[in-house]
Structures are given as structure tokens and as C-alpha cells.
Backbone of each chain as nested JSON, in Angstrom:
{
  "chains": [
    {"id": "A", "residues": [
      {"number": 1, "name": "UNK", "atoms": {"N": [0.844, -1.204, 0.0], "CA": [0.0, 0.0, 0.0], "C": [0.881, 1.257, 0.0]}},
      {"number": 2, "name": "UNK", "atoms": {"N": [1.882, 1.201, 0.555], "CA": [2.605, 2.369, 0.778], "C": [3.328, 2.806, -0.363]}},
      {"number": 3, "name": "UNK", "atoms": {"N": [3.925, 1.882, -1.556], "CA": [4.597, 1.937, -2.734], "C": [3.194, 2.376, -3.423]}},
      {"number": 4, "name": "UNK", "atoms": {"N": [1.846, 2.166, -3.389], "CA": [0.91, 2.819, -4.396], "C": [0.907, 4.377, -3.656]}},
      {"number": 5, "name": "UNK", "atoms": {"N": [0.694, 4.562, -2.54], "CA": [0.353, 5.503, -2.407], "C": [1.544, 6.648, -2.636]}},
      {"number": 6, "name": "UNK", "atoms": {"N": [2.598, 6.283, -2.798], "CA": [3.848, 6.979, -3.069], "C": [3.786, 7.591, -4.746]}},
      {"number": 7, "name": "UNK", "atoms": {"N": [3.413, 6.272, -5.46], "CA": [3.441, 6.013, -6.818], "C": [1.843, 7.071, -7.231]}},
      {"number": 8, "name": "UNK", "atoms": {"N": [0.832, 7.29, -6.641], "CA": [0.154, 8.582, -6.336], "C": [0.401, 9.702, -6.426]}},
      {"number": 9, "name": "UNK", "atoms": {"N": [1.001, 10.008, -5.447], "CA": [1.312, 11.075, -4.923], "C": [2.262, 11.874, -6.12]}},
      {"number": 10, "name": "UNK", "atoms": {"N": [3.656, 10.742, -6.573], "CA": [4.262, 11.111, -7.589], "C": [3.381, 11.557, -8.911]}},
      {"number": 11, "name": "UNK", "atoms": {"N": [2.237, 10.738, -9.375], "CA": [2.035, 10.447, -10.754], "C": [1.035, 11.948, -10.533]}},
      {"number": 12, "name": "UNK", "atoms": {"N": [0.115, 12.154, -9.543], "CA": [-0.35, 13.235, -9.05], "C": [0.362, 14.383, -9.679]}},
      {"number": 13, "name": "UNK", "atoms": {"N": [1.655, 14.388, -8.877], "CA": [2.403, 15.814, -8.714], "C": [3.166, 15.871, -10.873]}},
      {"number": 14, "name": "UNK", "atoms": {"N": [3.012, 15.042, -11.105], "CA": [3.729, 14.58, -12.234], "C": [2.808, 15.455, -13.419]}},
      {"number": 15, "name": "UNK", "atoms": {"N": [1.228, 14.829, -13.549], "CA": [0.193, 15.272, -14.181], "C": [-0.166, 16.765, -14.066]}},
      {"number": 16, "name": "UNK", "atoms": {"N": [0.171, 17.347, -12.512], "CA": [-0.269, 18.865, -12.486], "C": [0.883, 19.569, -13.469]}},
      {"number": 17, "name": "UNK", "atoms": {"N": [2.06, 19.406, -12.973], "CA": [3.379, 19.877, -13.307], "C": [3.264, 20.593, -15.082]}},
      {"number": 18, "name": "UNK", "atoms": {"N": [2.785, 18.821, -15.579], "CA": [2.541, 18.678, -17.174], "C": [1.644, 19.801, -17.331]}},
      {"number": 19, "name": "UNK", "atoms": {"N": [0.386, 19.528, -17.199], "CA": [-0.745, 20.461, -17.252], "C": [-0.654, 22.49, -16.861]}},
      {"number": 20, "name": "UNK", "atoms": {"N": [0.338, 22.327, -15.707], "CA": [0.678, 23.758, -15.488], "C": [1.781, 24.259, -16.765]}},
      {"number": 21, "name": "UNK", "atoms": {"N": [2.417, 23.468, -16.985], "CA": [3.461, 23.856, -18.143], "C": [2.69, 24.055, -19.741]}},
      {"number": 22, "name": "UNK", "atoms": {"N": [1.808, 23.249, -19.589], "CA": [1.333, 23.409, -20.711], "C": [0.183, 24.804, -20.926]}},
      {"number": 23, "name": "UNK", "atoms": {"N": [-0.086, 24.655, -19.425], "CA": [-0.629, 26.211, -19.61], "C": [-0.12, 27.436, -19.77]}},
      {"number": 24, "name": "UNK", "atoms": {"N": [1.396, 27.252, -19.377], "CA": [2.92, 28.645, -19.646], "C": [2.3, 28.974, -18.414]}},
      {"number": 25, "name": "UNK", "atoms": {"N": [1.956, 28.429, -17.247], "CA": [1.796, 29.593, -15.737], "C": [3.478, 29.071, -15.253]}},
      {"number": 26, "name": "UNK", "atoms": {"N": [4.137, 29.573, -14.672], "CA": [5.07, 29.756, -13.699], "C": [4.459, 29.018, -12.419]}},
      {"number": 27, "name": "UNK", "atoms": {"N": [5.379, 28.347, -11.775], "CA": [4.997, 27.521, -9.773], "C": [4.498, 28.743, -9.801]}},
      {"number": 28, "name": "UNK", "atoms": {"N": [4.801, 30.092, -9.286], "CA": [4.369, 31.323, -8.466], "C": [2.791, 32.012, -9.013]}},
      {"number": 29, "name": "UNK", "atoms": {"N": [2.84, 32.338, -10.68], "CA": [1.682, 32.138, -10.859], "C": [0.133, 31.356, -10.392]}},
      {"number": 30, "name": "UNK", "atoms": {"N": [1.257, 30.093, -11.037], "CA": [0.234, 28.951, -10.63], "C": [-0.673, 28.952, -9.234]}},
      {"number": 31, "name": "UNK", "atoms": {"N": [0.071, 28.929, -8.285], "CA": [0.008, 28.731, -6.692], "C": [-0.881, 30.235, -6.649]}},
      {"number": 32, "name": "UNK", "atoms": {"N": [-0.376, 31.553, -6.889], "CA": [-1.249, 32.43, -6.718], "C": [-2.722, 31.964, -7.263]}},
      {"number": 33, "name": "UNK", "atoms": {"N": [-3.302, 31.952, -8.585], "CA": [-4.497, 31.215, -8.999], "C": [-5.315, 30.253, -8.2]}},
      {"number": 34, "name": "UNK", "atoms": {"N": [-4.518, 29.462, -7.646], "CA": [-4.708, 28.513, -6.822], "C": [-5.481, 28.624, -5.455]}},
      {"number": 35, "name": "UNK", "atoms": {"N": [-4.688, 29.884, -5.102], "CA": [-4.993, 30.685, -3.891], "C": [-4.092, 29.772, -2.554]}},
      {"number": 36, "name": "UNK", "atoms": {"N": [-2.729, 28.894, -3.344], "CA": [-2.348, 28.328, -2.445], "C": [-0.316, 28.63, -2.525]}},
      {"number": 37, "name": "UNK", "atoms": {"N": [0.301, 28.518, -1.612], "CA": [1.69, 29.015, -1.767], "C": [2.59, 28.079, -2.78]}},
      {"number": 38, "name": "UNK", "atoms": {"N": [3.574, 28.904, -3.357], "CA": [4.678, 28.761, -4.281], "C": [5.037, 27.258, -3.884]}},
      {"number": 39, "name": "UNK", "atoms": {"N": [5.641, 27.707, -2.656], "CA": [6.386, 25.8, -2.003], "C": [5.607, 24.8, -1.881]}},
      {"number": 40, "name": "UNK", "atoms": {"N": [4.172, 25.043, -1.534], "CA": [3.381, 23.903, -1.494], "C": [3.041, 23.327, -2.902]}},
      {"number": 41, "name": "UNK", "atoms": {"N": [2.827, 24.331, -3.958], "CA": [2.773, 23.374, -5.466], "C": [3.708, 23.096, -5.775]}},
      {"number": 42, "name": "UNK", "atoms": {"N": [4.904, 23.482, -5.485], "CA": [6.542, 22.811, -5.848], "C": [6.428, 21.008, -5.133]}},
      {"number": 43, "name": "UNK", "atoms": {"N": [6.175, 20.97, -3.751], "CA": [5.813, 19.822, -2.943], "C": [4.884, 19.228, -3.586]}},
      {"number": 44, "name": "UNK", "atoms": {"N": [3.898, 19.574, -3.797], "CA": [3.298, 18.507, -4.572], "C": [3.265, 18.07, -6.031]}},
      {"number": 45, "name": "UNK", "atoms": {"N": [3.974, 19.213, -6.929], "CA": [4.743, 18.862, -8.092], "C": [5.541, 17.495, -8.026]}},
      {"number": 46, "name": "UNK", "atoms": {"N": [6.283, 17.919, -7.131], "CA": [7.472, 16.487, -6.451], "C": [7.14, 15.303, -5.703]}},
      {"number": 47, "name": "UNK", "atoms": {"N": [5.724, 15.611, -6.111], "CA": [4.986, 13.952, -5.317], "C": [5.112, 14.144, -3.778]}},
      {"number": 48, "name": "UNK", "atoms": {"N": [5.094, 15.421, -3.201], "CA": [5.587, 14.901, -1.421], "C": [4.574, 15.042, -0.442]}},
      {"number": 49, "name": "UNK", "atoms": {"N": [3.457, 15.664, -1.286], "CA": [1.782, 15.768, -0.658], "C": [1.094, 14.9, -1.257]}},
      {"number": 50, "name": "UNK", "atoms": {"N": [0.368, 14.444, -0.381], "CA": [-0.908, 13.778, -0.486], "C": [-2.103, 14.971, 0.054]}},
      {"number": 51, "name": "UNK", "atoms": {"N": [-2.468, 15.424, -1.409], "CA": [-3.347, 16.389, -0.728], "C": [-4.732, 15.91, -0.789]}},
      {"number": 52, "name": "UNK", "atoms": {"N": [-5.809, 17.402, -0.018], "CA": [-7.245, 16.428, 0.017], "C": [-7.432, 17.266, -1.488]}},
      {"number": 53, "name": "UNK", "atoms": {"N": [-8.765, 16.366, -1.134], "CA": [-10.097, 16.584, -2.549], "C": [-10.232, 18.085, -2.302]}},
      {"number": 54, "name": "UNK", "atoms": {"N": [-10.354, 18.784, -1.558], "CA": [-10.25, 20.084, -1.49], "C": [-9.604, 21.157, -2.651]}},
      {"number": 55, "name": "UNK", "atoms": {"N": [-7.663, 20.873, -1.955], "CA": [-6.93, 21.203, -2.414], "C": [-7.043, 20.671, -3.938]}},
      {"number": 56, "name": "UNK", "atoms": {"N": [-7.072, 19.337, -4.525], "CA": [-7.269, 18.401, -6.17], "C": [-7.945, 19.461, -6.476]}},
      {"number": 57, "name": "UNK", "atoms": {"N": [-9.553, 19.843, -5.705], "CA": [-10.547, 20.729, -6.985], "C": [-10.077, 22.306, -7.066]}},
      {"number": 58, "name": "UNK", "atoms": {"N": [-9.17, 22.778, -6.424], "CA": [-8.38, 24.097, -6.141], "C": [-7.289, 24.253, -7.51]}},
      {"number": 59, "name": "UNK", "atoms": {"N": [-7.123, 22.525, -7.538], "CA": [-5.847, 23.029, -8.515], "C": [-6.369, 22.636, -9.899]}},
      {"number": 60, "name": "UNK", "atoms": {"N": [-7.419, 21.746, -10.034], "CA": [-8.291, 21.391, -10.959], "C": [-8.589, 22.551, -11.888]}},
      {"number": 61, "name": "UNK", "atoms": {"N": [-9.756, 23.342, -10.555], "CA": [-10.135, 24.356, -11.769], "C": [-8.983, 25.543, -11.857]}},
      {"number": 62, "name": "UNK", "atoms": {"N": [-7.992, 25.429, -11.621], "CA": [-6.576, 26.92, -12.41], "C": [-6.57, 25.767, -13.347]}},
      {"number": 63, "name": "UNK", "atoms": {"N": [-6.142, 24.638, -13.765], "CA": [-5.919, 23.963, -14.887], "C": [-7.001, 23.782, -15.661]}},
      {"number": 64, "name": "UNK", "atoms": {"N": [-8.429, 24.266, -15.208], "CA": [-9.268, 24.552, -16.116], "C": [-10.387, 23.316, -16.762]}},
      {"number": 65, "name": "UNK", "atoms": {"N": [-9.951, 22.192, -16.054], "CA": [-10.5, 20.867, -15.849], "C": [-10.673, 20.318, -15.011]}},
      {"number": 66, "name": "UNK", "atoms": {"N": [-12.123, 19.477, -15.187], "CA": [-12.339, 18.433, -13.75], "C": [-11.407, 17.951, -13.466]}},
      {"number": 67, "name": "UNK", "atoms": {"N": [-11.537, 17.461, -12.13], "CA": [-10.667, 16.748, -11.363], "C": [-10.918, 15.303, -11.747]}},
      {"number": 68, "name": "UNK", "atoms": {"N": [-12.288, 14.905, -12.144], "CA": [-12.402, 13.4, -12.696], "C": [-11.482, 13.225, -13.711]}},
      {"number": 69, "name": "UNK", "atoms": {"N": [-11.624, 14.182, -14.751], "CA": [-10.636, 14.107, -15.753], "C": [-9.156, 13.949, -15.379]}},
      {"number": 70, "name": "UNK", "atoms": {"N": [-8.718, 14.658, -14.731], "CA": [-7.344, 14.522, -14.031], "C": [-7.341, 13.079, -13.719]}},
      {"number": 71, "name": "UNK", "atoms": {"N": [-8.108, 12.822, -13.123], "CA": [-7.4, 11.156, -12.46], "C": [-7.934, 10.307, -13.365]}},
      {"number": 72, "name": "UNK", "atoms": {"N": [-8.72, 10.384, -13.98], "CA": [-8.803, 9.266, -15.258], "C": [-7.412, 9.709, -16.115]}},
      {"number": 73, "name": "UNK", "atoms": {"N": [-6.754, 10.375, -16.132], "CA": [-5.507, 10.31, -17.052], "C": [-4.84, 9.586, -16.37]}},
      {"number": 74, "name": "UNK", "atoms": {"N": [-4.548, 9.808, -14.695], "CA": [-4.007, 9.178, -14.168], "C": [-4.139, 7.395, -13.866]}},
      {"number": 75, "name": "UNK", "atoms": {"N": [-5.324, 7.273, -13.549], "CA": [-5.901, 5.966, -13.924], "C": [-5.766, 5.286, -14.878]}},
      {"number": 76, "name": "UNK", "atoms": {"N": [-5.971, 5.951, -15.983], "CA": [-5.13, 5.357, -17.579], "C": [-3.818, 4.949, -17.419]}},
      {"number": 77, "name": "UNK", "atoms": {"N": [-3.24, 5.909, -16.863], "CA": [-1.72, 5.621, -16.865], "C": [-1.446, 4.257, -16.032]}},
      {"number": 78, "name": "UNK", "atoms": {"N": [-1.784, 4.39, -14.978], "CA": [-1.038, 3.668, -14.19], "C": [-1.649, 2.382, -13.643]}},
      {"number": 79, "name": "UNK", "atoms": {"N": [-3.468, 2.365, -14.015], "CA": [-4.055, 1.711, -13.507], "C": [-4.226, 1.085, -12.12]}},
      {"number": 80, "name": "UNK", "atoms": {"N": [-3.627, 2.389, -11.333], "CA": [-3.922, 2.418, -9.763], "C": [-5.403, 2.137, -9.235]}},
      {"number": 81, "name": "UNK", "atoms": {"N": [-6.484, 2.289, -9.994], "CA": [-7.367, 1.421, -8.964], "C": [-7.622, -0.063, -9.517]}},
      {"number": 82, "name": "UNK", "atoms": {"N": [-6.962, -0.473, -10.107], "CA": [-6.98, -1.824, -9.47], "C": [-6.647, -2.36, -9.047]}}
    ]},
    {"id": "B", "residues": [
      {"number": 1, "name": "UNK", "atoms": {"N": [-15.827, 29.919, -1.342], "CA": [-14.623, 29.266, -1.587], "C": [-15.19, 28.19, -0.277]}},
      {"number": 2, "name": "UNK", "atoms": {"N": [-15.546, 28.863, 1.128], "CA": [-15.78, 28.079, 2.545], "C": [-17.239, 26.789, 2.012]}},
      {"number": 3, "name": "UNK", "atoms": {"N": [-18.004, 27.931, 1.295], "CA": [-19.118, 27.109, 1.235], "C": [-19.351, 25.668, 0.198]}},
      {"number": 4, "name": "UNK", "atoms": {"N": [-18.492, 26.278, -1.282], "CA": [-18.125, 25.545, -1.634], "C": [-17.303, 24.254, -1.24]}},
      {"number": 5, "name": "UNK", "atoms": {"N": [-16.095, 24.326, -0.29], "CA": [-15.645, 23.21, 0.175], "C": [-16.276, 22.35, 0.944]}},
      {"number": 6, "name": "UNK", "atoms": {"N": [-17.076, 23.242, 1.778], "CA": [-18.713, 22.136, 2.777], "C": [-19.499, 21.55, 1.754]}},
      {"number": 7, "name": "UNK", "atoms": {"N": [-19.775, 22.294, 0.708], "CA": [-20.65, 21.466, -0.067], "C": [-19.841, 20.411, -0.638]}},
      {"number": 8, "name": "UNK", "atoms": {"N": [-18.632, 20.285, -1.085], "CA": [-17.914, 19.332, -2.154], "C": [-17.69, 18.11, -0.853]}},
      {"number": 9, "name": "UNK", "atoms": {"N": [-17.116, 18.459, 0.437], "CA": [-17.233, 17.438, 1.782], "C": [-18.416, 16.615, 1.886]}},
      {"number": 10, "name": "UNK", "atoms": {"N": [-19.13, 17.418, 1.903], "CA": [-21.078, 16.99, 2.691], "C": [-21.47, 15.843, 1.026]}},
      {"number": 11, "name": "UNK", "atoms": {"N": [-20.952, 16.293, -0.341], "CA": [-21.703, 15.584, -1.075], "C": [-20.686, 14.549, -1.698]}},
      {"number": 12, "name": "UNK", "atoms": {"N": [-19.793, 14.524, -1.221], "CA": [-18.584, 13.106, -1.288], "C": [-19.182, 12.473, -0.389]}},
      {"number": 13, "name": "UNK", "atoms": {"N": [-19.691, 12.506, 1.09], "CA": [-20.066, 11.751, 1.961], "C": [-21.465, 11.355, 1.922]}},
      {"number": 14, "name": "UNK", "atoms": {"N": [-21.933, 11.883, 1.214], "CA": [-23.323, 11.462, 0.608], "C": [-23.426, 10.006, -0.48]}},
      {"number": 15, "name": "UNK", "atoms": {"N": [-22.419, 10.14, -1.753], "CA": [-22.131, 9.596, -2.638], "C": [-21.65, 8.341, -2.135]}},
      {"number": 16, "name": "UNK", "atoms": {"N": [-20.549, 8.495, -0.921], "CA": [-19.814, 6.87, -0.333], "C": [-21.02, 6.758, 0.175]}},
      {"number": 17, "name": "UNK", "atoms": {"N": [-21.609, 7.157, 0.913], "CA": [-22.914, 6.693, 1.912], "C": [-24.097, 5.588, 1.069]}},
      {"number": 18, "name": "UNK", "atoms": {"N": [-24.565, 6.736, -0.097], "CA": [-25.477, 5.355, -1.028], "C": [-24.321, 4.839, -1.574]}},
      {"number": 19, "name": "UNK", "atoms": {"N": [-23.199, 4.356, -1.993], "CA": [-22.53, 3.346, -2.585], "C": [-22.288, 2.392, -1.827]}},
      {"number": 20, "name": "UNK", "atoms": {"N": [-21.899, 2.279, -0.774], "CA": [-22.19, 1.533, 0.566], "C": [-23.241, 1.282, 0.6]}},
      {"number": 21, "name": "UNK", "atoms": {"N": [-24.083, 1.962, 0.544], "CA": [-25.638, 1.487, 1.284], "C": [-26.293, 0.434, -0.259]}},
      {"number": 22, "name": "UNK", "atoms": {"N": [-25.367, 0.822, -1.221], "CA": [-26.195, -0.38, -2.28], "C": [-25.196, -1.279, -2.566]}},
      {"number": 23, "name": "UNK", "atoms": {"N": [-24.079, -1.498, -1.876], "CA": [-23.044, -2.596, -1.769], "C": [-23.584, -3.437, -0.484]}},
      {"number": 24, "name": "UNK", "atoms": {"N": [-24.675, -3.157, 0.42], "CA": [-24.881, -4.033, 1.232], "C": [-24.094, -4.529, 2.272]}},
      {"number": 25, "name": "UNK", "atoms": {"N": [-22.963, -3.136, 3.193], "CA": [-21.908, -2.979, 3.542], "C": [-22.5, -2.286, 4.623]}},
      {"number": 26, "name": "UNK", "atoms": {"N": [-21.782, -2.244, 5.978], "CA": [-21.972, -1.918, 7.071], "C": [-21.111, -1.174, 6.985]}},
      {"number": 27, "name": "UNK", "atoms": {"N": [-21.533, 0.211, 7.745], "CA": [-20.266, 1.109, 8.074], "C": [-19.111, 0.703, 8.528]}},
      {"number": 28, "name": "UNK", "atoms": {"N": [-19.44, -0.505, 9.223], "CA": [-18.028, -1.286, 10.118], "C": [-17.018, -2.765, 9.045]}},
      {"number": 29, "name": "UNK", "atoms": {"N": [-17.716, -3.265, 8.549], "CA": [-17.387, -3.608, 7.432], "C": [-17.009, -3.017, 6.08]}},
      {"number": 30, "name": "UNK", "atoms": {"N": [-17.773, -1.684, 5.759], "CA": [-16.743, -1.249, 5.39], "C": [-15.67, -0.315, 5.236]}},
      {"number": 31, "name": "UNK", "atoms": {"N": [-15.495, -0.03, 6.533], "CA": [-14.074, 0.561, 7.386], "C": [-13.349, -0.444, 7.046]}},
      {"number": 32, "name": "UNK", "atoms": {"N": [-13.882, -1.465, 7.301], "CA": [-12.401, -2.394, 7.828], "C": [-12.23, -2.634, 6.437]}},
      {"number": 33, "name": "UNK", "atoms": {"N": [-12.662, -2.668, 5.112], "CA": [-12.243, -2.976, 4.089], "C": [-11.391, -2.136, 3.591]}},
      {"number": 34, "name": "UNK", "atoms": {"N": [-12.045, -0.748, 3.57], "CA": [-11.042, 0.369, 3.456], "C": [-10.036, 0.622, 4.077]}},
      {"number": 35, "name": "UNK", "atoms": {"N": [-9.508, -0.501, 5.384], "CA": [-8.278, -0.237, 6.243], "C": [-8.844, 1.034, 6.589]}},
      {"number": 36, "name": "UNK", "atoms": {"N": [-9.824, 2.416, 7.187], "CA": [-9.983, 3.13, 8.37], "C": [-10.707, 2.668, 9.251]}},
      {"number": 37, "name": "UNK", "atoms": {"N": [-10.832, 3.372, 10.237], "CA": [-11.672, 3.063, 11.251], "C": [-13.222, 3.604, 10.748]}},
      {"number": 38, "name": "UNK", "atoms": {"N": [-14.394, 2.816, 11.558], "CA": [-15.75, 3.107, 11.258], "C": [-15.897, 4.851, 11.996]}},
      {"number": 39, "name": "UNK", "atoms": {"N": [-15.093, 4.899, 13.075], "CA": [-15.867, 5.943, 13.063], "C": [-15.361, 7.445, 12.324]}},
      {"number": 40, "name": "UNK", "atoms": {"N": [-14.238, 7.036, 11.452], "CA": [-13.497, 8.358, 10.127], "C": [-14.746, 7.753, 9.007]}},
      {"number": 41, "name": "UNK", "atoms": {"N": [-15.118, 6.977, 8.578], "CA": [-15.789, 6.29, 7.694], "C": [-17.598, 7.246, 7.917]}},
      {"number": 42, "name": "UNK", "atoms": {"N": [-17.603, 7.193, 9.046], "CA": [-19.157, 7.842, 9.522], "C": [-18.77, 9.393, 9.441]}},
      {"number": 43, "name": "UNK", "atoms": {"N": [-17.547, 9.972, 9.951], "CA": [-17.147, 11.549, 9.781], "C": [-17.298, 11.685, 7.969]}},
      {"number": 44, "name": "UNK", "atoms": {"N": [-16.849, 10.722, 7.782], "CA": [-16.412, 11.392, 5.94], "C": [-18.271, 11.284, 5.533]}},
      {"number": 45, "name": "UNK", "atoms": {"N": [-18.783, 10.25, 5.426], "CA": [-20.315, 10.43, 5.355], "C": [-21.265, 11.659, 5.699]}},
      {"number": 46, "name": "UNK", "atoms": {"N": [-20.749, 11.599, 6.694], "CA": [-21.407, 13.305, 7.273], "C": [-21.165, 14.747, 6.699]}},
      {"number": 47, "name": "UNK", "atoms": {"N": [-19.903, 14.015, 6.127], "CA": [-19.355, 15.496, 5.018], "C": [-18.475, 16.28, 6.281]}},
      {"number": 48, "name": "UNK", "atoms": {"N": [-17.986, 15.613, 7.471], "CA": [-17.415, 16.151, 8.327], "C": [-15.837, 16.593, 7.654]}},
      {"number": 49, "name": "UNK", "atoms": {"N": [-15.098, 15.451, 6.663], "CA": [-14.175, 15.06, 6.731], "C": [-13.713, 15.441, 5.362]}},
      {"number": 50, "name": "UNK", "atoms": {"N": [-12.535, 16.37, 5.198], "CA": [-11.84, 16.325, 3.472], "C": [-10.556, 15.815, 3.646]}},
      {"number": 51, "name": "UNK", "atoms": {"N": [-11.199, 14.19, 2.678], "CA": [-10.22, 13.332, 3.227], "C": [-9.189, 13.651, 1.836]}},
      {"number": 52, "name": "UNK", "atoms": {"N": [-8.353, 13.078, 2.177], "CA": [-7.156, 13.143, 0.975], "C": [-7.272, 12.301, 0.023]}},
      {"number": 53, "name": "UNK", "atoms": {"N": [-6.637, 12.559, -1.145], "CA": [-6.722, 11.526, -2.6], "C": [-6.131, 10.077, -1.97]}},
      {"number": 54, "name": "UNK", "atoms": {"N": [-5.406, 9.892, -1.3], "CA": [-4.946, 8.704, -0.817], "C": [-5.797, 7.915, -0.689]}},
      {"number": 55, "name": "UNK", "atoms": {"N": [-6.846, 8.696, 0.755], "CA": [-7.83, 8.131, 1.453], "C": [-9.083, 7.805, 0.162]}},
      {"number": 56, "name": "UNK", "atoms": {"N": [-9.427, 8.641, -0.257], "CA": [-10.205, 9.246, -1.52], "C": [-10.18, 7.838, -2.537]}},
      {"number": 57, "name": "UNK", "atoms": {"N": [-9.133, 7.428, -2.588], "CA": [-8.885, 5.719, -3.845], "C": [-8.926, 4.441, -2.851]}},
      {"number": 58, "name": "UNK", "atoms": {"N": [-8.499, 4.603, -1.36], "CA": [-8.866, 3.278, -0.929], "C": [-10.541, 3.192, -0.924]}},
      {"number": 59, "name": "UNK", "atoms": {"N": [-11.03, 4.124, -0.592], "CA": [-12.367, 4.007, -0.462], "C": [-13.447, 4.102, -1.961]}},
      {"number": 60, "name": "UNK", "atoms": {"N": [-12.675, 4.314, -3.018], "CA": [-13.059, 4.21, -4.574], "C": [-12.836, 2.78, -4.725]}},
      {"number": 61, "name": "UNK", "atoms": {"N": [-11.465, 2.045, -4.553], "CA": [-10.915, 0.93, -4.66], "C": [-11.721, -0.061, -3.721]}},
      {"number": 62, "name": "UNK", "atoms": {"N": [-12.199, 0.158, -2.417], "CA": [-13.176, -0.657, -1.832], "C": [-15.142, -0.535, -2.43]}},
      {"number": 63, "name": "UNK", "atoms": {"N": [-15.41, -0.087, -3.272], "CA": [-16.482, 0.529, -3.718], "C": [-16.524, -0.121, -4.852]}},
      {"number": 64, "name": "UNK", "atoms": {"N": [-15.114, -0.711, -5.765], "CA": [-14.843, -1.368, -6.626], "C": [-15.77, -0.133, -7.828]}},
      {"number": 65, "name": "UNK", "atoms": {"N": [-14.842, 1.542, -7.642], "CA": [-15.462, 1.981, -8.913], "C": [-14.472, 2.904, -9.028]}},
      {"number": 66, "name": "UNK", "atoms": {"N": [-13.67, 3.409, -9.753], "CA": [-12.178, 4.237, -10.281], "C": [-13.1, 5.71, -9.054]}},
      {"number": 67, "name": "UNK", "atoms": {"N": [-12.114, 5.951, -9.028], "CA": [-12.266, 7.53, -8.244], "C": [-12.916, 8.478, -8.863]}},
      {"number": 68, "name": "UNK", "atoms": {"N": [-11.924, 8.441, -10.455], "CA": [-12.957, 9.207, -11.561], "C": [-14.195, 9.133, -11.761]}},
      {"number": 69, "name": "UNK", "atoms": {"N": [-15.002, 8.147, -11.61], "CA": [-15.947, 8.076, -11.717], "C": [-16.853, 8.165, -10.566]}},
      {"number": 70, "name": "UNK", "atoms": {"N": [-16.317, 8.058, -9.291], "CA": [-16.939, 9.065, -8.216], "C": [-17.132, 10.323, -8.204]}},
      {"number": 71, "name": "UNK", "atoms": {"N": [-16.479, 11.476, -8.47], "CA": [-16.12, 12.368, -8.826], "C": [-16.622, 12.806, -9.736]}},
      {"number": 72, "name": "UNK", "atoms": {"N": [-17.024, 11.966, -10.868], "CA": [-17.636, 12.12, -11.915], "C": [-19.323, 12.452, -11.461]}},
      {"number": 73, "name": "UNK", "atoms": {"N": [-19.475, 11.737, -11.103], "CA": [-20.547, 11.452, -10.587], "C": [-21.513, 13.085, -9.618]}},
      {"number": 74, "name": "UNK", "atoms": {"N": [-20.316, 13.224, -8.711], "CA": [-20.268, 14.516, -7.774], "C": [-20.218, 15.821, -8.89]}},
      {"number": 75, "name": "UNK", "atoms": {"N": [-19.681, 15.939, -9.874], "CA": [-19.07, 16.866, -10.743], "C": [-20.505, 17.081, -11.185]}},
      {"number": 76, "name": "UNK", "atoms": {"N": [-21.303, 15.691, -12.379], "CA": [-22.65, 15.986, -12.719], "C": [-23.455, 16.224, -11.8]}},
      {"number": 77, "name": "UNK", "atoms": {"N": [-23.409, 16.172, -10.533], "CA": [-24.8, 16.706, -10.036], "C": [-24.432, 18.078, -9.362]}},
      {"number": 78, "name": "UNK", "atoms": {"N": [-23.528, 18.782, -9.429], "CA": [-23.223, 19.596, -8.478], "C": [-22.305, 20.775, -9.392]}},
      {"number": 79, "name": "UNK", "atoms": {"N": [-22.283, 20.243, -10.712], "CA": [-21.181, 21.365, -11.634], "C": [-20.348, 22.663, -10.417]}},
      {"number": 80, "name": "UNK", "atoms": {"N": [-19.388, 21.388, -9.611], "CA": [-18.881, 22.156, -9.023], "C": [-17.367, 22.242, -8.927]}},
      {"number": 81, "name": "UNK", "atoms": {"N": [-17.063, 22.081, -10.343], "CA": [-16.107, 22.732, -10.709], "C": [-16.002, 23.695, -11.973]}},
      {"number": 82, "name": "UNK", "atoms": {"N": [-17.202, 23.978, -11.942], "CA": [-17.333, 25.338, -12.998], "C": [-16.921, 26.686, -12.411]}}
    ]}
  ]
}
């Protein structure tokens, strides 16, 4: 359990990263939009949060998409729920 | 932003509540499936609780339905990430 939830957390921070870059925002941008700090989207860029559903739909809509959508990419990828 | 997050809490714990309740699953049974305790299992129901994506897939993964499609689910009735 602990290697998925790691492998999460990473593929998580992995997918925003992509998605923020592809939007041209900057971490500092980004995190402002967000309404959340510079270091904390760097941390979870880097897989080191496990954040809540809260924070997911915070960063969801600056990327301008559901959060279902987000983790069905992720789900695609990695096929973590099964 | 406050009210919104009570509502996105209160109607995640709504959603596990009938998915449970039509899996034929006891709150205590299924805690223990989800590895938490029944009584975080009864907080998150209540919409007390914004649990984390971690928590968020064991309890998708015990529900036997992708997260996305929980979420999905919450998203159509609540367009609350518009």
C-alpha cells in the first residue's frame, strides 16, 4: 500500500506539473491562482503531498478541468485502482 | 470558496454513503475494508471530513469503482467545478 500511495502522490504531482506547463503559468503564478503558496505546489509537483479533494478541486479548476478528468488520465496511466 | 468546500465534503459523503448502502456494507465492514476506522468512515459520510486523494482511492478501490468516476458522478450533479 505504501509503494501505491507513493506512486500517487508522484504520478499526481507529475500530471499537475505537465498540465501547469502546458498552460505557460510559472509555480508562483500557478500557486497564486490557486490561492495556495509557491512551495506547497513545488511539494506537490514532487509527489511529497498527499493532498485532500479540497486542495485536487483548487488546482483542478486553475488547470481549467475536472478533477475526474485529471485522475482518469491518471488511472489510464497507471491503472492504480486496481 | 468556505461554502463551496462544505458542499464538495457533505456531497462526497453522501455519494460513499449510497454506494455503501447499495453494496450491502456496514459502516463497520466497510471501514475495515477500506483499512480506516468506522468511526473516520461515519465523519467522511457526514461530510465532516476532506479526506485526501490517498484516502479518496482506498475508499473508490473498496467501492470497486475508479475515483474518476466518483467524482464524476459529484461533478454531474453539483457542476462544481465550474
Amino acid at each position: 500500500m505504501k509503494n501505491r500511495d507513493n506512486k500517487l502522490k508522484q504520478q499526481f504531482g507529475e500530471i499537475i506539473r505537465k498540465l501547469r506547463l502546458d498552460s505557460g503559468l510559472s509555480q508562483e503564478e500557478f500557486a497564486h491562482q490557486c490561492g495556495l503558496h509557491r512551495t506547497y505546489i513545488g511539494s506537490i509537483e514532487r509527489g511529497e503531498k498527499n493532498v485532500t479533494l479540497e486542495t485536487a478541486y483548487k488546482i483542478a479548476k486553475t488547470l481549467d478541468t475536472p478533477l475526474s478528468h485529471l485522475l482518469l488520465l491518471l488511472e489510464h496511466e497507471n491503472d492504480i485502482h486496481e
